[in-house]
N, C-alpha and C positions, 0 to 999 in steps of 0.2 A: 641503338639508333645510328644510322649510315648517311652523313652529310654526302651533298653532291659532288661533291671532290675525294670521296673515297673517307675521308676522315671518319673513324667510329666515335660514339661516346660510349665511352669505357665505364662513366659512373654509371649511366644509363643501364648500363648492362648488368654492372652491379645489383643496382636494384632489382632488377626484373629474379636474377637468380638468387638472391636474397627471399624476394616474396616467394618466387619458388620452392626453395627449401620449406620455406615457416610455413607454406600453403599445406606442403607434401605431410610434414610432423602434424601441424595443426589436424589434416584429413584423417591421420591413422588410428591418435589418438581419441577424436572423439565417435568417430567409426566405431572403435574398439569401446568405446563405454557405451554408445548408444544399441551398440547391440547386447550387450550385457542387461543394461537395463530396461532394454525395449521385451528380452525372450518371454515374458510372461502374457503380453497383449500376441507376440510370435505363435504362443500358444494356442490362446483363444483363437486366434483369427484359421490355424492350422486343423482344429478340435472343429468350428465352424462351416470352413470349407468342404473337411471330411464327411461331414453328417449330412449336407446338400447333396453332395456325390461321392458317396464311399470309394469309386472304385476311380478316380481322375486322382493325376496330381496336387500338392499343398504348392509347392511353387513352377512357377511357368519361366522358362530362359528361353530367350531370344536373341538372336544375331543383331549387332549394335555396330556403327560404326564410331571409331572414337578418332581422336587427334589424330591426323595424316588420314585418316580415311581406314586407319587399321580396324578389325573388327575383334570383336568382344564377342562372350556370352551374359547380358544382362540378366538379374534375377528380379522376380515378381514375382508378387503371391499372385496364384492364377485365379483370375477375377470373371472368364469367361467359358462357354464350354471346352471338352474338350479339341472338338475339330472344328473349329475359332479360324483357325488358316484358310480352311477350305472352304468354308464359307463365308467369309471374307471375299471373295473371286464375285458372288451373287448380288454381292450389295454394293459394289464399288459406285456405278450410277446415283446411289443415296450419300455420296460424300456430301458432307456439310462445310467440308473448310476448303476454300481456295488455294491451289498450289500443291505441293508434294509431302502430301500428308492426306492421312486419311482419316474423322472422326464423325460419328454420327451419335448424337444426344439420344435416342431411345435406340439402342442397338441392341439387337436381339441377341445375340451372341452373349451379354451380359447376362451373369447368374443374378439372383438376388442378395448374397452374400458380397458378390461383382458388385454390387449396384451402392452397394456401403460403403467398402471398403474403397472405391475409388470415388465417392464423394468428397470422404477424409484424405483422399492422398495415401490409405493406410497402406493398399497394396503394392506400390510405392519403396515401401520401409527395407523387404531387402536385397535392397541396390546398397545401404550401408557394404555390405560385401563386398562388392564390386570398387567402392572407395576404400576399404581394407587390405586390397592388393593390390590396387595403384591404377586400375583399370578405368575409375573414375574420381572424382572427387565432388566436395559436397557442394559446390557452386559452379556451375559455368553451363554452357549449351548444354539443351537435350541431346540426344546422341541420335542418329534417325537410323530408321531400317535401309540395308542398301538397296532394295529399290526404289525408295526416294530419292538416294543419292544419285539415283542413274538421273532424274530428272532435274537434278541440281543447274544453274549456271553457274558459271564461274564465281559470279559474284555470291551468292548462296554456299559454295563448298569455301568463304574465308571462316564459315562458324567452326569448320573442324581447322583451324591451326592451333586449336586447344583442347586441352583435355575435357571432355563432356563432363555434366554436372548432374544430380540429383535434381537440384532446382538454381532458378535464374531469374532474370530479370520476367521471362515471359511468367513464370509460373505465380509471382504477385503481382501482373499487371492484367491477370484475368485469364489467361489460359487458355484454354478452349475458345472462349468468345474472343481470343485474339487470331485474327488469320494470318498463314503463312510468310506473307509477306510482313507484315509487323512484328513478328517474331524472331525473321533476320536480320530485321533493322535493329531490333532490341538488345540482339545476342552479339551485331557487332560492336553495337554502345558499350555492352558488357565489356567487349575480347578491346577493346581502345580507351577504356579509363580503369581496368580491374586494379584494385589492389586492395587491400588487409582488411581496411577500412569499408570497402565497397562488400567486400564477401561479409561482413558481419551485420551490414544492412541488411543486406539481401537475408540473410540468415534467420534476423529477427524478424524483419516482413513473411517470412515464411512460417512463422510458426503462428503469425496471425491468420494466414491462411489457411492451415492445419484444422484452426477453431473455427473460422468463419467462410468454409469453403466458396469461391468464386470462378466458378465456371467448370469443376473438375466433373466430368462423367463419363 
């Protein structure tokens, strides 16, 4: 923190790289168990996919962009066809959510494998990965596609001065049925009060969600 006369707070600081480190260990560690004890449902959901369409991908990577605006390869179990991008262009006019994002509740593009697996958030699952190498971690903003970033304003592009999350405030405040704009107010609530405490809420509130899915499709 930087008073108006130039003076830092040095404890201030302290903190922040303190939660930082504990954030970073705390992400690797249970990254690294939950994929250990997740690869059996990785199985099925892979066994699954397969047998809907033999010859498509078990997981789908996509360009992300994360803290500073750098971009990533996110991973996904692939939920949708395969040529999902390109027709994507067809259906743009059926956006359902206001702002720079794109969602539509019966979208065809969705398999019926898709249609499960992102009820549960399961498709979801490995982005662990992605918080295994430091690319994300298990709490903070979703990370957007950069063409939404192109339509960002200023104020919109403060969710990337952190590293992107699996899930966040938006994701147990209803998801989907939140629009655009509630999502940035949400995400900077996040990035302006996070700490230890807050990511273990969020944490547990997500695994209610896991069970009692609210608005994911």
């Amino acid at each position: 923190m930087e008073y108006w006369d130039g003076r830092v707070d040095t404890k201030y600081q302290q903190r922040r790289y303190v939660y930082r480190s504990v954030k970073r260990i705390f992400d690797f560690v249970a990254s690294l168990i939950g994929l250990v004890l997740l690869s059996p449902l990785f199985l099925i959901v892979a066994i699954a996919i397969k047998i809907e369409d033999p010859r498509g991908p078990v997981f789908y990577t996509q360009t992300r962009l994360g803290k500073r605006q750098e971009p990533f390869e996110m991973y996904k179990f692939r939920s949708m066809v395969v040529n999902a991008e390109k027709l994507k262009q067809k259906l743009l006019d059926k956006n359902e959510i206001e702002g720079a994002m794109f969602k539509m509740k019966n979208d065809p593009r969705v398999t019926k494998v898709g249609r499960f697996i992102r009820k549960y958030s399961i498709d979801e699952l490995p982005q662990l990965m992605n918080v295994l190498t430091g690319e994300m971690s298990l709490v903070g903003p979703r990370p957007p596609l950069p063409d939404e970033v192109k339509k960002y304003s200023s104020y919109d592009k403060q969710r990337l001065t952190v590293k992107p999350g699996c899930t966040g405030l938006w994701q147990i405040s209803g998801r989907n049925d939140v629009g655009f704009e509630e999502m940035v107010r949400l995400d900077l609530d996040y990035i302006n009060h996070r700490s230890a405490s807050y990511d273990v809420y969020i944490l547990f509130r997500t695994v209610g969600v896991f069970l009692f899915p609210n608005g994911a499709y």
